[in-house]
BALOBA-1460 file (C-alpha; in Angstrom, 3 decimals):
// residues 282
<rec num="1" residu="x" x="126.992" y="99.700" z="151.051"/>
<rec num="2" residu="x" x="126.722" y="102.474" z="153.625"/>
<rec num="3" residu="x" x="124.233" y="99.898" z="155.564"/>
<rec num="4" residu="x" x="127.225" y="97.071" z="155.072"/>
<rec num="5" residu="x" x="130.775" y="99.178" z="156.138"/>
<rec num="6" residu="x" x="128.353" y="101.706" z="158.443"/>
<rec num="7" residu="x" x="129.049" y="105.177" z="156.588"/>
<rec num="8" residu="x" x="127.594" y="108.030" z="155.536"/>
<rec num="9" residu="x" x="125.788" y="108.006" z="152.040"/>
<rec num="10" residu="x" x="128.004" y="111.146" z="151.402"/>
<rec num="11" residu="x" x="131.641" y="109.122" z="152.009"/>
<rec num="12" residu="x" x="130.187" y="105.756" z="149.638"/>
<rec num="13" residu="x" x="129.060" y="108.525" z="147.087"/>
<rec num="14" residu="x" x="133.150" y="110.126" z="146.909"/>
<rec num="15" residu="x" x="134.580" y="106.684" z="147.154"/>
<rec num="16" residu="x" x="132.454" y="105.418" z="143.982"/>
<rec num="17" residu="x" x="133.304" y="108.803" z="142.099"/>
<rec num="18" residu="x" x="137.138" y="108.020" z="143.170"/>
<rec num="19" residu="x" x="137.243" y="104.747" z="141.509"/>
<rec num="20" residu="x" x="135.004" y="105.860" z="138.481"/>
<rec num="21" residu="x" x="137.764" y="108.255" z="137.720"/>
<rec num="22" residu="x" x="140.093" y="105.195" z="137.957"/>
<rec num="23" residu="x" x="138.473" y="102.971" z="135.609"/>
<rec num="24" residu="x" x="137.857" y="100.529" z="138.578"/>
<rec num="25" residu="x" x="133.887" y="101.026" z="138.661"/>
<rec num="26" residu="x" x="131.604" y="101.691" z="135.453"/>
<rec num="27" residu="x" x="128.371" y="103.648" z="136.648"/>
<rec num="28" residu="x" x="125.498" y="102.865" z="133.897"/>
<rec num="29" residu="x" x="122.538" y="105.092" z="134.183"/>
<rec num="30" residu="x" x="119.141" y="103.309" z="135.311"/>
<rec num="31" residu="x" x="121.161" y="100.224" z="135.652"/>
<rec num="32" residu="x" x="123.479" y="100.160" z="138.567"/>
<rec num="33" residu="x" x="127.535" y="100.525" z="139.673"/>
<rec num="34" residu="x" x="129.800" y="97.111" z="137.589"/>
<rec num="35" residu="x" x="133.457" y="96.871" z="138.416"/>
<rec num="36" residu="x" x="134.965" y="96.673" z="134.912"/>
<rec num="37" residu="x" x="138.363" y="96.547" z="135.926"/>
<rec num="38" residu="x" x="140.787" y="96.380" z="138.252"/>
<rec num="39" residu="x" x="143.866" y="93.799" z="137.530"/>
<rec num="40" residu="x" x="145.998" y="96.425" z="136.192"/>
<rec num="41" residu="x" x="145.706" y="98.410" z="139.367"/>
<rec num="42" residu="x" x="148.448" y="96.747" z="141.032"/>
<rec num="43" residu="x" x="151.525" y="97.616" z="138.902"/>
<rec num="44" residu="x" x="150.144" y="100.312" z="137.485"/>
<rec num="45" residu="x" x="147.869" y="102.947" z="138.521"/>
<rec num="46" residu="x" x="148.108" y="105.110" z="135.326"/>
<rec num="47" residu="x" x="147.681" y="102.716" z="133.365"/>
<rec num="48" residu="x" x="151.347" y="102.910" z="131.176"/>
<rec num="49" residu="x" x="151.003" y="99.218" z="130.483"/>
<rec num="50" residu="x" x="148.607" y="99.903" z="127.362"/>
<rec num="51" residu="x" x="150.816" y="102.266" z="125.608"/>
<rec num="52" residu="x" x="153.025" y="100.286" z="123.088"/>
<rec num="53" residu="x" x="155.263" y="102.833" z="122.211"/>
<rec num="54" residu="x" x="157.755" y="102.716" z="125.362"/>
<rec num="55" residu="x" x="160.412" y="104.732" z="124.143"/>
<rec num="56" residu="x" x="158.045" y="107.613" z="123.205"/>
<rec num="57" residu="x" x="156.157" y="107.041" z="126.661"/>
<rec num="58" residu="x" x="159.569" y="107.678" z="128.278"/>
<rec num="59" residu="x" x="160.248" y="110.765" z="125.928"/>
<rec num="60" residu="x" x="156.592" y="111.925" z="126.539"/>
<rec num="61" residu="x" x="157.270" y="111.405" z="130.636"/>
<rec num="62" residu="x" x="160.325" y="113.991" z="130.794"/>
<rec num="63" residu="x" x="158.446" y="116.301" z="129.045"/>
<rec num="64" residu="x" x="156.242" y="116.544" z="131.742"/>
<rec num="65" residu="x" x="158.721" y="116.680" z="134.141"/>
<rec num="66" residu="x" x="160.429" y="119.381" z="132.692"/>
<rec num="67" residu="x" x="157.028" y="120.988" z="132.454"/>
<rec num="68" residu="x" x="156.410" y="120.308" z="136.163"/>
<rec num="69" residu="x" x="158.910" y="120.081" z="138.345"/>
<rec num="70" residu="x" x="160.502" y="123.574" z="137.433"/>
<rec num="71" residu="x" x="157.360" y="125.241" z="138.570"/>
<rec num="72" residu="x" x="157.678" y="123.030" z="141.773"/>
<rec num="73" residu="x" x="160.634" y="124.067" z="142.771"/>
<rec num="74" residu="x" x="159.754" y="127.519" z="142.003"/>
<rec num="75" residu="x" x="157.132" y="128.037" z="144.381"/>
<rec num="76" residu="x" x="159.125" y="125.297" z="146.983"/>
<rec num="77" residu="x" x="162.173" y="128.320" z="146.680"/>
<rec num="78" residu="x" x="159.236" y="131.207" z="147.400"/>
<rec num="79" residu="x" x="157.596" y="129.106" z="150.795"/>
<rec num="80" residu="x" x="160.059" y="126.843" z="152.335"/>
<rec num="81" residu="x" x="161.736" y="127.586" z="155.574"/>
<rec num="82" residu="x" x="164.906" y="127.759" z="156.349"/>
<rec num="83" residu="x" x="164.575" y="124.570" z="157.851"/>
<rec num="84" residu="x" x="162.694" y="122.688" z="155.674"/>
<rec num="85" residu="x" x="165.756" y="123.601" z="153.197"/>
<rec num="86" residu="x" x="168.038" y="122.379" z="155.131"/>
<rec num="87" residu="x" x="166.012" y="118.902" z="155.216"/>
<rec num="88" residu="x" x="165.468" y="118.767" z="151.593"/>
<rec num="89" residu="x" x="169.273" y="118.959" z="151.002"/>
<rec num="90" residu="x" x="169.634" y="116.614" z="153.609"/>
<rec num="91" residu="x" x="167.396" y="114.416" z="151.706"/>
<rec num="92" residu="x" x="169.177" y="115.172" z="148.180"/>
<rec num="93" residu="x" x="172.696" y="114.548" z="150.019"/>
<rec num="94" residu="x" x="171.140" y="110.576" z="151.301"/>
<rec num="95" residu="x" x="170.136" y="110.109" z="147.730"/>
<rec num="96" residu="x" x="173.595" y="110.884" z="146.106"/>
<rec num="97" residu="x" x="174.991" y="108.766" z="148.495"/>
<rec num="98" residu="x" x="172.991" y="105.597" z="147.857"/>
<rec num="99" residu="x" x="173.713" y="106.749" z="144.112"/>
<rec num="100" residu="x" x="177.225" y="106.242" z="144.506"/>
<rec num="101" residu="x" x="177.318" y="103.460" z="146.637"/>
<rec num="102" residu="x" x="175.769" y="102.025" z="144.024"/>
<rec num="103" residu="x" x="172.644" y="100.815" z="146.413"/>
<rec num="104" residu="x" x="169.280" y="101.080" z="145.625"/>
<rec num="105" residu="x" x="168.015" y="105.025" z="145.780"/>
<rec num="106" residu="x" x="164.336" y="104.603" z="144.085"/>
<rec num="107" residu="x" x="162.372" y="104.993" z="147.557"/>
<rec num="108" residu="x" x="164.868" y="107.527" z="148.208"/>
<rec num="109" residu="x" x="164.727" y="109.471" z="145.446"/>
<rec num="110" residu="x" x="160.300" y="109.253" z="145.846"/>
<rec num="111" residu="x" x="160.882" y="110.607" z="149.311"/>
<rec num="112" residu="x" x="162.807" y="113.637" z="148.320"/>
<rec num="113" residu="x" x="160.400" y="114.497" z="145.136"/>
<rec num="114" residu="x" x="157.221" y="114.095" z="147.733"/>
<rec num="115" residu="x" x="158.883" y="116.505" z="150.109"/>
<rec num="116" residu="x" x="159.577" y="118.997" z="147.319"/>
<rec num="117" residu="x" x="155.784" y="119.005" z="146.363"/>
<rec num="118" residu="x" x="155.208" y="119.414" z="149.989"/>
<rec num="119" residu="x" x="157.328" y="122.234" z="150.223"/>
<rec num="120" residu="x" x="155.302" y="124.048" z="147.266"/>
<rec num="121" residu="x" x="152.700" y="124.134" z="149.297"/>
<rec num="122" residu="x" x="150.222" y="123.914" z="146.094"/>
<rec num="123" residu="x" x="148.050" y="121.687" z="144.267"/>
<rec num="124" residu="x" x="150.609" y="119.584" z="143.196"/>
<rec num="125" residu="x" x="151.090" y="117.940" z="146.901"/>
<rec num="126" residu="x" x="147.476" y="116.055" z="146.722"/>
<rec num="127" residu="x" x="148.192" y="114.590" z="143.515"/>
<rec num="128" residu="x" x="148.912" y="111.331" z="145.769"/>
<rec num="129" residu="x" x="145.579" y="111.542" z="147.345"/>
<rec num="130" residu="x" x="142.921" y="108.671" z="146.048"/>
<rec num="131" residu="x" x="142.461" y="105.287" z="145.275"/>
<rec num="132" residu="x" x="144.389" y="102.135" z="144.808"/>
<rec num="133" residu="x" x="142.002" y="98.743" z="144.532"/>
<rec num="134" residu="x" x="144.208" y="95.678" z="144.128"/>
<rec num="135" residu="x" x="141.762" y="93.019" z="142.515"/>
<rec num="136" residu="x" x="142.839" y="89.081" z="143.960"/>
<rec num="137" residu="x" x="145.130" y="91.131" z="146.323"/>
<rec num="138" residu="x" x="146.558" y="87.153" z="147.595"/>
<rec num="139" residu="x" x="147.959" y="86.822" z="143.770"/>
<rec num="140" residu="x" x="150.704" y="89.552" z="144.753"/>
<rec num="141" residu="x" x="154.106" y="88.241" z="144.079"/>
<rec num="142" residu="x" x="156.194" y="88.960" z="147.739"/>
<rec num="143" residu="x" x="158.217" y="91.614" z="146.148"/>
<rec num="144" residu="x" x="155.528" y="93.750" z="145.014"/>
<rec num="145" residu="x" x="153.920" y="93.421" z="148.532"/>
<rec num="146" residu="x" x="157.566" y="94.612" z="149.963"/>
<rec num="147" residu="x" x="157.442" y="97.745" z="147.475"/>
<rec num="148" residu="x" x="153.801" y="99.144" z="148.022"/>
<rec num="149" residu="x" x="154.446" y="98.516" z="151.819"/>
<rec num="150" residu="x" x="157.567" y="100.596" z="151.549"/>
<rec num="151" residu="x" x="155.748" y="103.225" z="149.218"/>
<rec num="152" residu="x" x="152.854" y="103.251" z="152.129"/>
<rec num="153" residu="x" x="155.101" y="104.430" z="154.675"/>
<rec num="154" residu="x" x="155.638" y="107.774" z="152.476"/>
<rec num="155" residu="x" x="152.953" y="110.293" z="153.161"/>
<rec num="156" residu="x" x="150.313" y="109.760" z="151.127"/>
<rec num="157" residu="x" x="147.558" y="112.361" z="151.891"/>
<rec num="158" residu="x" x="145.119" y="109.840" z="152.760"/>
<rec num="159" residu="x" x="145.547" y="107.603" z="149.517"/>
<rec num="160" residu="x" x="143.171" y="104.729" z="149.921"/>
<rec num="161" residu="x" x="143.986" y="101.258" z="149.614"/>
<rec num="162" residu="x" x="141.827" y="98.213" z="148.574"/>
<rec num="163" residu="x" x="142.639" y="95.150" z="148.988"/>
<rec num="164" residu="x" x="140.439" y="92.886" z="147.016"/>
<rec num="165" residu="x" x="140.121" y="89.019" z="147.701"/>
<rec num="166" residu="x" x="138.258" y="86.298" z="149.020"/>
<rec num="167" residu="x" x="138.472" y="85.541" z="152.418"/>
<rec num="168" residu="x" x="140.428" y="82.942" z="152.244"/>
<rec num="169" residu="x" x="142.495" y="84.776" z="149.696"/>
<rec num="170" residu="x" x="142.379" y="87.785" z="152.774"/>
<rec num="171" residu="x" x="143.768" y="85.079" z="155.381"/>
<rec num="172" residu="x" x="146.779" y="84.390" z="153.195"/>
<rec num="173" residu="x" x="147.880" y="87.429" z="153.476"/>
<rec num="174" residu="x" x="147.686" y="88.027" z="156.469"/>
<rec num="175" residu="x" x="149.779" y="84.539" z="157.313"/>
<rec num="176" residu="x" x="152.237" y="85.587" z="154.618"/>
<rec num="177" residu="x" x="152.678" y="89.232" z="155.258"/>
<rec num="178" residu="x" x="151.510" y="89.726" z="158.774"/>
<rec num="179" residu="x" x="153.396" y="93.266" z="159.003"/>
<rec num="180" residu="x" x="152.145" y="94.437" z="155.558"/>
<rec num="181" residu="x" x="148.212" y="93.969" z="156.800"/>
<rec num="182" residu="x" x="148.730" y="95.653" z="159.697"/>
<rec num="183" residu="x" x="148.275" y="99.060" z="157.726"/>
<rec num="184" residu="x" x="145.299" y="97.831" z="156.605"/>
<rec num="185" residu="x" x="142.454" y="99.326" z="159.774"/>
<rec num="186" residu="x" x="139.213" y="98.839" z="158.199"/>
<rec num="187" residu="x" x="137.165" y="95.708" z="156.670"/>
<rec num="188" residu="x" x="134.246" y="95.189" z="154.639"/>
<rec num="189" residu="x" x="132.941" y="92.289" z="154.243"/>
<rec num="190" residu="x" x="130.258" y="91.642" z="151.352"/>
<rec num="191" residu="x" x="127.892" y="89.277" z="151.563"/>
<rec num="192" residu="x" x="127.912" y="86.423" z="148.953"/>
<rec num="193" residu="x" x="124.001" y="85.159" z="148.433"/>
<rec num="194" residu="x" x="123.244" y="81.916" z="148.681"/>
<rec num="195" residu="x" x="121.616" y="80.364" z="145.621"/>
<rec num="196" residu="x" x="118.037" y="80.907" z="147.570"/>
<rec num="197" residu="x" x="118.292" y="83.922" z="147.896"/>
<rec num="198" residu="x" x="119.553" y="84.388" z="144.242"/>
<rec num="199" residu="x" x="116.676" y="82.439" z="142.942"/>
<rec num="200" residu="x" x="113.873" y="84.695" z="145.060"/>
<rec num="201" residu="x" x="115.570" y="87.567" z="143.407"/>
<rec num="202" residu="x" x="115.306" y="85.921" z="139.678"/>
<rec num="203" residu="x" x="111.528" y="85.569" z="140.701"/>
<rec num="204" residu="x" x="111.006" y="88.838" z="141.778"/>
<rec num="205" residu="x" x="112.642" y="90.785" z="138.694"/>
<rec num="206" residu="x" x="110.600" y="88.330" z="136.317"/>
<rec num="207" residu="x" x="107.229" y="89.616" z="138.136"/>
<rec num="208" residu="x" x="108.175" y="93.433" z="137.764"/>
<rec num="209" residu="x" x="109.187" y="92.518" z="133.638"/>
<rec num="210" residu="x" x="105.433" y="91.173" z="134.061"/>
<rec num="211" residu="x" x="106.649" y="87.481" z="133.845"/>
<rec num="212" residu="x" x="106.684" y="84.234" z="136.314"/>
<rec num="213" residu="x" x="108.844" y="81.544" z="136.505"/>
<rec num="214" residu="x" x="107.165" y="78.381" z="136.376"/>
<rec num="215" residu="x" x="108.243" y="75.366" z="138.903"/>
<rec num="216" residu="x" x="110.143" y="73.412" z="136.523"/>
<rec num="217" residu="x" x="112.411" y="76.873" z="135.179"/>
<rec num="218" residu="x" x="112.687" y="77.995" z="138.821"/>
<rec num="219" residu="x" x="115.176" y="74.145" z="138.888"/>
<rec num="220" residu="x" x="116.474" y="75.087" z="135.364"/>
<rec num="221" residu="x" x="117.584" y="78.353" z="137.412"/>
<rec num="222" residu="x" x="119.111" y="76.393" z="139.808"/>
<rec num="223" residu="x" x="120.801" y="74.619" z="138.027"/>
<rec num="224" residu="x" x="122.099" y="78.149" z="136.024"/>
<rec num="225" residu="x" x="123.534" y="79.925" z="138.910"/>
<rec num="226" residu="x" x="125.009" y="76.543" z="140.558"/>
<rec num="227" residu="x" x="127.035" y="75.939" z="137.017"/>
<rec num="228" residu="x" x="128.410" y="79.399" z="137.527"/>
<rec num="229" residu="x" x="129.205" y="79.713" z="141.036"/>
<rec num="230" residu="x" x="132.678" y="79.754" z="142.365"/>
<rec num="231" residu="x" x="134.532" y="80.113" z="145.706"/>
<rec num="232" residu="x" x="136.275" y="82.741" z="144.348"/>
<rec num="233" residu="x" x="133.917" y="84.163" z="142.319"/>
<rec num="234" residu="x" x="130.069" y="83.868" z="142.910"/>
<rec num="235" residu="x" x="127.407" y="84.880" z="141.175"/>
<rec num="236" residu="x" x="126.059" y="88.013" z="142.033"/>
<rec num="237" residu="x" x="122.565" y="90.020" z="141.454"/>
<rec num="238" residu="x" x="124.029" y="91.799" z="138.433"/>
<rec num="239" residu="x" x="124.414" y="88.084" z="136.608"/>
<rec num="240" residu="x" x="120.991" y="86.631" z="137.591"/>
<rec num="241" residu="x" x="119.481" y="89.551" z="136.626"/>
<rec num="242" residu="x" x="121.481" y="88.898" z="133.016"/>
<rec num="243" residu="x" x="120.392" y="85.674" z="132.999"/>
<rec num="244" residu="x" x="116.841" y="86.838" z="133.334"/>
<rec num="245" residu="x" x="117.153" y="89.236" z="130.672"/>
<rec num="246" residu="x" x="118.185" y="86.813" z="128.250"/>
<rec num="247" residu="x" x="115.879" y="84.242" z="129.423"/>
<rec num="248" residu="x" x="112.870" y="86.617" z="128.779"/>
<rec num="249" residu="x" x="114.374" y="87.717" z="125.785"/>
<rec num="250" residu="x" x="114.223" y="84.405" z="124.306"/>
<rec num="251" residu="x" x="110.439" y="84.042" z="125.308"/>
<rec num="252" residu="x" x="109.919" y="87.057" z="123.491"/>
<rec num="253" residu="x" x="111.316" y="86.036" z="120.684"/>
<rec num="254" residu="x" x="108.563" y="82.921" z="121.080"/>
<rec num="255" residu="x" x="106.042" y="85.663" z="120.834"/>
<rec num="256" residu="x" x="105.589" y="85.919" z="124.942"/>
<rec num="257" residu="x" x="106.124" y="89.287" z="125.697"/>
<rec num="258" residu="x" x="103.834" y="92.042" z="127.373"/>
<rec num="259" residu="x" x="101.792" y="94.621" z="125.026"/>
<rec num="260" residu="x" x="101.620" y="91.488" z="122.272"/>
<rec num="261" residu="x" x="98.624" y="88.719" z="122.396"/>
<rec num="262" residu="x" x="99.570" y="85.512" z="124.264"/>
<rec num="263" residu="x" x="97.639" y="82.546" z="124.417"/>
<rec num="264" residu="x" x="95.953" y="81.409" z="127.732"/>
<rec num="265" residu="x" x="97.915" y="78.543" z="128.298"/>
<rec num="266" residu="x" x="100.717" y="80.441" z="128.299"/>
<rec num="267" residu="x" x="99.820" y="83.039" z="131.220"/>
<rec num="268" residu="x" x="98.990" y="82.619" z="134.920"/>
<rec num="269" residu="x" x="96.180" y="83.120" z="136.931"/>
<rec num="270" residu="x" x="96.830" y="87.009" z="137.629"/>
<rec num="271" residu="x" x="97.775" y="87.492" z="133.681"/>
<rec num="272" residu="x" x="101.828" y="87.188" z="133.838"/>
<rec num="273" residu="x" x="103.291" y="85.636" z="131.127"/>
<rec num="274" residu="x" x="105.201" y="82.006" z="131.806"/>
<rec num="275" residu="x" x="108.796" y="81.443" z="131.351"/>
<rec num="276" residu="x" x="109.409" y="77.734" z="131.163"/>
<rec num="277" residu="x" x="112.771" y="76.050" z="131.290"/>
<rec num="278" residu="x" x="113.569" y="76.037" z="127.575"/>
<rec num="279" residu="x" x="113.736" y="79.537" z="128.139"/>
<rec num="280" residu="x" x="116.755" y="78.755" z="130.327"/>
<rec num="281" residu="x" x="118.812" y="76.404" z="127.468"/>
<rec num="282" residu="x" x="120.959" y="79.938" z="127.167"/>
């Protein structure tokens, strides 16, 4: 990665952690980094969706508020200046406005709570620091594009973005919501393999298991990662290194595995054990 978007070690290392704590990325121990999830990122970052219990969500909210926000405005009352006072009551007066206009005050209302936490001058302020990954970012409906552009133009304290998509799905945003992607100042572009390359690597992790692929499974591995390649979703290392596993785990199950006797016929010349296409009927 750090080869790929040209960054420190250091920066990829507190981006991972970042979405780890988001339940975007999984990290599994000896195995590598899997993205487990990120479709409910869009809508909603804290995940509220998966509690059933709405009204007692709501309930549950205000209590926090009330546990919060009084402590806010405490320290906001101890540290603000005398302008920044007169600015927050500015902001307050805007919102009762819109309120009794009967216009919509919701970005309002966020822009007066942010400056409030700003004004406390404490932790509180880089709560909105982070990261936001938006998984098939093209699938946004236009009005949710129109509110996290809107909620972008707050301050943010460096809250990090992702856009997720194919490029194709990338382009249509960009046709769509020319304005919106102009906030967006970095890519990264990740290589998709090509099924060669895929292949070579299902070779080479059979040789360190202590296995080889014989000539008519390397076209029964072919044929694998072709029936499960996508435009939109390709097959990466992590699933031809799955298919592998299972693959070898079947010949084991034949009685071909390493520390156990295996016929001959059944190894090649430097004493690797054969996996042969019925291997690959997964």
């Amino acid at each position: 990665m750090k080869r790929v978007v040209v960054i420190g070690r250091s920066t990829v290392r507190e981006a991972v952690k970042g979405l780890v704590t988001r339940g975007v990325l999984e990290v599994r121990r000896g195995d590598g980094t899997y993205v487990i999830s990120t479709s409910y990122m869009e809508n909603d970052v804290l995940g509220f969706g998966n509690v059933e219990d709405r009204y007692r969500l709501a309930l549950d909210l205000f209590d926090v508020r009330l546990m919060i926000e009084p402590e806010i405005v405490t320290w906001a009352c101890r540290k603000a200046t005398e302008e920044q006072i007169r600015k927050l009551k500015q902001i307050c007066e805007e919102v009762e406005h819109l309120y009794k206009q009967g216009i919509d005050h919701i970005y309002k209302d966020i822009e007066f709570h942010s400056y409030l936490a700003r004004l406390s001058d404490n932790i509180v302020d880089k709560l909105s620091g982070g990261f936001l990954a938006i998984g098939h970012a093209s699938a946004m409906s236009a009005e949710t594009v129109e509110n996290l552009s809107k909620a972008m133009e707050f301050k943010t304290n460096r809250l990090t973005v992702i856009l997720e998509d194919s490029k194709a799905g990338i382009y249509t945003l960009k046709q769509d919501y020319p304005e919106f992607m102009e906030k967006f100042d970095s890519r990264i572009v990740i290589p998709v393999f090509t099924n060669d390359e895929l292949v070579s690597f299902a070779k080479t992790y059979a040789k360190e298991k202590g296995y080889k692929v014989d000539d008519i499974a390397v076209l029964a591995v072919y044929s694998l990662i072709g029936d499960n390649q996508y435009e939109d979703d390709p097959v990466c290392v992590g699933q031809v290194r799955e298919m592998m596993d299972s693959a070898i785990a079947k010949a084991s199950r034949l009685g071909r595995r390493p520390g156990k006797k295996v016929a001959k016929r059944h190894l090649d010349v430097t004493g690797r054990i054969m996996l042969y296409e019925k291997d690959f009927n997964l």
